[in-house]
MIGUNU-942352 format. One record per residue (C-alpha): residue number from 1; residue in one letter; x, y, z. Coordinates in nm, 3 decimals, padded with zeros to 5 digits. Example, Ala and Ser with C-alpha at 12.3 -4.5 7.8 and 13.67 -1.06 7.14 Angstrom:
BEGIN
+-----+------+---------+---------+---------+
|  nr | rest |       x |       y |       z |
+-----+------+---------+---------+---------+
|   1 |    A |  01.230 | -00.450 |  00.780 |
|   2 |    S |  01.367 | -00.106 |  00.714 |
+-----+------+---------+---------+---------+
% end
This chain:
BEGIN
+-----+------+---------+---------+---------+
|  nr | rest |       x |       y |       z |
+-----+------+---------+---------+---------+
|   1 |    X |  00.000 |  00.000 |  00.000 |
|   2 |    X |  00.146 |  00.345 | -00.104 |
|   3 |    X | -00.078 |  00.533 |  00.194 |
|   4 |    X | -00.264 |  00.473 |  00.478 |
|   5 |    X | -00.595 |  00.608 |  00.294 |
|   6 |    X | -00.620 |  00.233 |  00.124 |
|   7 |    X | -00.630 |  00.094 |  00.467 |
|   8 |    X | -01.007 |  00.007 |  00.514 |
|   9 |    X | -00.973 |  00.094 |  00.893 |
|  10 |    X | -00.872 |  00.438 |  00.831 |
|  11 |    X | -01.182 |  00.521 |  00.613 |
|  12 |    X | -01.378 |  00.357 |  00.860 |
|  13 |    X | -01.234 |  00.593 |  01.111 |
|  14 |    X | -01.304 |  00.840 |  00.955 |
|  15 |    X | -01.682 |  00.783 |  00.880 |
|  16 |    X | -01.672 |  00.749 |  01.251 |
|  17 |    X | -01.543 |  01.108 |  01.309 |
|  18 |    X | -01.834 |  01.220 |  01.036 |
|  19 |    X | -02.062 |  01.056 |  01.245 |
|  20 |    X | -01.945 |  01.151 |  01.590 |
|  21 |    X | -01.961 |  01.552 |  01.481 |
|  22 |    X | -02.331 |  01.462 |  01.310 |
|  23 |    X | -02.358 |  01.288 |  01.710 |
|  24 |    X | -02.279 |  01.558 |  01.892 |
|  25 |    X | -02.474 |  01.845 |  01.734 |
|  26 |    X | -02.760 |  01.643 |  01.948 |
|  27 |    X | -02.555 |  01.750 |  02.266 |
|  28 |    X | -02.684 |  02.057 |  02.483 |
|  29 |    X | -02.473 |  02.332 |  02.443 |
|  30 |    X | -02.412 |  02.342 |  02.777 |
|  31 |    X | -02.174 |  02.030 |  02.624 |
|  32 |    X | -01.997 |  02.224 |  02.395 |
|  33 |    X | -01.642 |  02.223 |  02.644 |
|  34 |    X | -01.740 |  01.900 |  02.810 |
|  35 |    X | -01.872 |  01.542 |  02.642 |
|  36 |    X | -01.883 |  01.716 |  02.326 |
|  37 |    X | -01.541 |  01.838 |  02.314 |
|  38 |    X | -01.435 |  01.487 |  02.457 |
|  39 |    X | -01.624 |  01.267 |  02.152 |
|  40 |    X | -01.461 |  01.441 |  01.877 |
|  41 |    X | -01.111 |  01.428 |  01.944 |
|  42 |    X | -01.166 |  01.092 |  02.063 |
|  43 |    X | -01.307 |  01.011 |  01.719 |
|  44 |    X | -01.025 |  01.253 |  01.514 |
|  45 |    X | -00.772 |  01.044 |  01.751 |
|  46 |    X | -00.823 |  00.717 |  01.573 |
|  47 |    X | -00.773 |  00.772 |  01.231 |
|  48 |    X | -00.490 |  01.055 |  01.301 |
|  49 |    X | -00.306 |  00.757 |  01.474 |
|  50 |    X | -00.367 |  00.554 |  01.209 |
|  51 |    X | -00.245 |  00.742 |  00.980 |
|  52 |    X |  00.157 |  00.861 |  01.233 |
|  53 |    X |  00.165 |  00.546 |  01.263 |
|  54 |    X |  00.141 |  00.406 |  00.931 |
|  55 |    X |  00.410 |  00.621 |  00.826 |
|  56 |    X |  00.666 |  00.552 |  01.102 |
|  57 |    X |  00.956 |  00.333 |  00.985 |
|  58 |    X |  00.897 |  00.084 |  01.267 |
|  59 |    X |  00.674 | -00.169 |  01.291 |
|  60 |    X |  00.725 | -00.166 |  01.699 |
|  61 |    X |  00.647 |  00.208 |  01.649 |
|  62 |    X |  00.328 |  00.143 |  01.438 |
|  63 |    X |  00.269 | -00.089 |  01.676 |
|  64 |    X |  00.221 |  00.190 |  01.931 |
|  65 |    X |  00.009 |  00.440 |  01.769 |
|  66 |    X | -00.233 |  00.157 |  01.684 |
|  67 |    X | -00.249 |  00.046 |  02.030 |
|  68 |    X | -00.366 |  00.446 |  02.117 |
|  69 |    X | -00.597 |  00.449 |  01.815 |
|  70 |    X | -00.765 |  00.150 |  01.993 |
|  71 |    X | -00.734 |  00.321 |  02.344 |
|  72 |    X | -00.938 |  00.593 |  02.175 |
|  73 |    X | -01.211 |  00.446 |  02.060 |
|  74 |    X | -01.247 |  00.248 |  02.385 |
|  75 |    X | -01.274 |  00.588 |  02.534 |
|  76 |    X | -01.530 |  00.725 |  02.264 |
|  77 |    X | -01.741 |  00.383 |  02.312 |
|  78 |    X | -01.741 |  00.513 |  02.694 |
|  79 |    X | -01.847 |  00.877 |  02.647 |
|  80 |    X | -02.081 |  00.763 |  02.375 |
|  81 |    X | -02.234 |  00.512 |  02.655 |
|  82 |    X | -02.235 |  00.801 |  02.913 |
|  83 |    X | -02.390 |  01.076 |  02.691 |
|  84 |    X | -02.735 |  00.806 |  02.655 |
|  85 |    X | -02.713 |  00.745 |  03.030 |
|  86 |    X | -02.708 |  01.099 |  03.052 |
|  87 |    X | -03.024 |  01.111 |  02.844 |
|  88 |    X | -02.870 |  01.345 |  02.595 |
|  89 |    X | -02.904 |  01.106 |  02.312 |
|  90 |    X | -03.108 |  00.805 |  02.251 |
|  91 |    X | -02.998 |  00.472 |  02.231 |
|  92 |    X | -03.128 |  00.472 |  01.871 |
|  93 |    X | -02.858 |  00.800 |  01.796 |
|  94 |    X | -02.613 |  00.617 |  01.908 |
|  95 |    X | -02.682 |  00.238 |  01.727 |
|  96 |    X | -02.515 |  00.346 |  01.433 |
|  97 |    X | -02.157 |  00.515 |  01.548 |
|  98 |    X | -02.163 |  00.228 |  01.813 |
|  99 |    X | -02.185 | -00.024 |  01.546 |
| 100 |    X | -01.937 |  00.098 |  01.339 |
| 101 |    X | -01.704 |  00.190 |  01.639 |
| 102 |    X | -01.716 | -00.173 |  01.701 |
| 103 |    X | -01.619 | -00.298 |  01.358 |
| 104 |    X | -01.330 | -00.043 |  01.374 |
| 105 |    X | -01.213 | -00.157 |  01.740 |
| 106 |    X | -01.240 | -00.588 |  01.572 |
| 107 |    X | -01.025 | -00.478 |  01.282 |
| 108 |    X | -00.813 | -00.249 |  01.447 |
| 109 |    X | -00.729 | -00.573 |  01.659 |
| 110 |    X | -00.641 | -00.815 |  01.436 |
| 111 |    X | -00.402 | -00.536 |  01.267 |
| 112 |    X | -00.245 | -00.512 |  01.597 |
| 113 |    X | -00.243 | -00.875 |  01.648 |
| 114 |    X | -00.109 | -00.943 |  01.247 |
| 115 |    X |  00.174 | -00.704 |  01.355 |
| 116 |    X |  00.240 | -00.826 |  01.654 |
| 117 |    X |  00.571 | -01.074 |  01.753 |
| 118 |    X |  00.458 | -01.395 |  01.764 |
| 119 |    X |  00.535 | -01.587 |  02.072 |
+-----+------+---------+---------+---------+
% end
């Protein structure tokens, strides 16, 4: 691959972030430096470290920045959970980033897994 744009999970991130911004114009206002704030760079974090570390010469160092693009969306799936506990959303808004969070977080595994030392 010549860039990490051909890498399915990075376009998948990305239609997460479009989603997460679409997500968060739901949010109160009140929001706006809070949960709001929070989401977004939680959902620009995973592709962006996609992306560094895709074009780091190491693999240990790819390694790395996958491992925080995966810590990311952990913490988006969290803030995502607390913002419908919260009552600011509906389960319903949320089905659809939540679903495709998840199919990020599976294939951002078995990347991290395929790259991995074996033991």
């Amino acid at each position: 691959m010549k860039s990490y744009e051909e890498l399915i999970v990075w376009q998948k991130g990305m239609d997460v972030v479009v989603l997460v911004y679409e997500l968060t114009n739901l949010l109160p206002k009140s929001e706006i430096y809070g949960l709001t704030s929070q989401m977004r760079r939680a959902s620009v974090s995973i592709p962006s470290n996609i992306a560094e570390g895709y074009t780091r010469k190491g693999r240990q160092e790819y390694l790395q920045f996958l491992r925080i693009a995966f810590g990311s969306g952990a913490e988006l799936e969290t803030q995502l959970k607390i913002a419908e506990r919260l009552e600011f959303v509906s389960k319903q808004d949320t089905e659809k980033t939540l679903a495709l969070l998840d199919e990020v977080m599976r294939m951002l595994n078995a990347l991290i897994r395929s790259l991995s030392p074996k033991p």
